[in-house]
C-alpha positions as MATLAB code, in Angstrom:
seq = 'XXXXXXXXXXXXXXXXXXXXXXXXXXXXXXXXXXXXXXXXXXXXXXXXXXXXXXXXXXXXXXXXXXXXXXXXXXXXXXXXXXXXXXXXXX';
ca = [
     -26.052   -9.509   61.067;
     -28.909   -7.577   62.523;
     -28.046   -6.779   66.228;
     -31.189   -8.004   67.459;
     -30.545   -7.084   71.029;
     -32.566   -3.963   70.953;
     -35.972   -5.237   69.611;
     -35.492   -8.946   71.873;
     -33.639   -8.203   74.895;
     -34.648  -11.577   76.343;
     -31.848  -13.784   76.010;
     -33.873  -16.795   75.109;
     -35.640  -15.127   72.276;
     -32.823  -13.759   70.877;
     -31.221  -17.156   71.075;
     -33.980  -19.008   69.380;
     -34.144  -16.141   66.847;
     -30.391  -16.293   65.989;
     -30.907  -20.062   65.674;
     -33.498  -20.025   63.242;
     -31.547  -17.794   61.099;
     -28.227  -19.807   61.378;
     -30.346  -22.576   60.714;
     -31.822  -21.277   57.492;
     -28.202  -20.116   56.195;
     -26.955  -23.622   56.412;
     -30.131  -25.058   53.961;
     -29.468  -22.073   51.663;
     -26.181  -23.209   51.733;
     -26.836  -26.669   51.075;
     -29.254  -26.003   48.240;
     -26.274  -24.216   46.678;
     -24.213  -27.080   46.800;
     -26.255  -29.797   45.641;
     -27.754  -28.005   42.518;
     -23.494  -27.279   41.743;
     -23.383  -30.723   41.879;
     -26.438  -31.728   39.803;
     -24.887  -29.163   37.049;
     -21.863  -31.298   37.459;
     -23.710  -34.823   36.802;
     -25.447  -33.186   34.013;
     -21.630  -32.050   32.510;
     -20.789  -35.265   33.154;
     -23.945  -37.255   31.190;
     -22.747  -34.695   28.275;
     -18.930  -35.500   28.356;
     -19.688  -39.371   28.681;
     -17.715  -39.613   32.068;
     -21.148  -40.047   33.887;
     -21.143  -43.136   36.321;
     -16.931  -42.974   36.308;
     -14.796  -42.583   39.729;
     -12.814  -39.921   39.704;
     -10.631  -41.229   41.661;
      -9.801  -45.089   40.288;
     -11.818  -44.573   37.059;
     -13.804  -47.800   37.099;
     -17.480  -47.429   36.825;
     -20.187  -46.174   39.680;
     -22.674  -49.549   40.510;
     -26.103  -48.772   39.217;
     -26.911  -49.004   43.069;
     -25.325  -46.724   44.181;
     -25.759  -44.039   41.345;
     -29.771  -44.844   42.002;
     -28.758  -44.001   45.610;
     -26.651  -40.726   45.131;
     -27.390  -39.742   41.723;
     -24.510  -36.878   41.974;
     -21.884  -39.562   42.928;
     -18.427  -39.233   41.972;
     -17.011  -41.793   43.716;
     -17.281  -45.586   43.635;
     -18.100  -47.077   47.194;
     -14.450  -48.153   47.875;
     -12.932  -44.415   46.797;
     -15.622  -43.147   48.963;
     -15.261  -45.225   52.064;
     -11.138  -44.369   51.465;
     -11.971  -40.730   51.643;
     -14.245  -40.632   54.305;
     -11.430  -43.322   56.346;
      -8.692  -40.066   55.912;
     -11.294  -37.275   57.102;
     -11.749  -39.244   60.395;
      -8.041  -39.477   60.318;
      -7.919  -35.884   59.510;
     -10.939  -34.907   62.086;
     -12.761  -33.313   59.565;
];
């Protein structure tokens, strides 16, 4: 990273400045992540397993596919995995 100390030697600039580029990492790095996982749901309209948990195997609800069209999950699976990351503190 730049050191930015030399061309903003106020704190508070260089603050907000650092900010705004941490902040616009963490979108790029978002954006990343949900077009991997829209090339996964399109794999997975290909392979027929489109609308299946991975995790119990019985089908998404049309709900909640409308919802989160990149679901893998099923709302119980889901609600059991986000139950062990609180458990976890992740």
């Amino acid at each position: 990273m730049t050191d930015f100390r030399a061309h903003f030697p106020d704190p508070l600039e260089r603050a907000s400045i650092e900010s705004d580029i941490s902040f616009a990492f963490r979108i790029k790095g978002r954006k990343s992540i949900l077009i991997r996982k829209i090339k996964d749901a399109l794999t997975r309209l290909e392979d027929g397993t489109f609308g299946i948990c991975d995790e119990c195997g019985e089908d998404i609800p049309e709900g909640r596919l409308e919802a989160r069209l990149v679901a893998t999950l099923c709302i119980k699976c889901k609600e059991q995995q986000e139950y062990e990351e609180k458990i976890r503190g992740l």
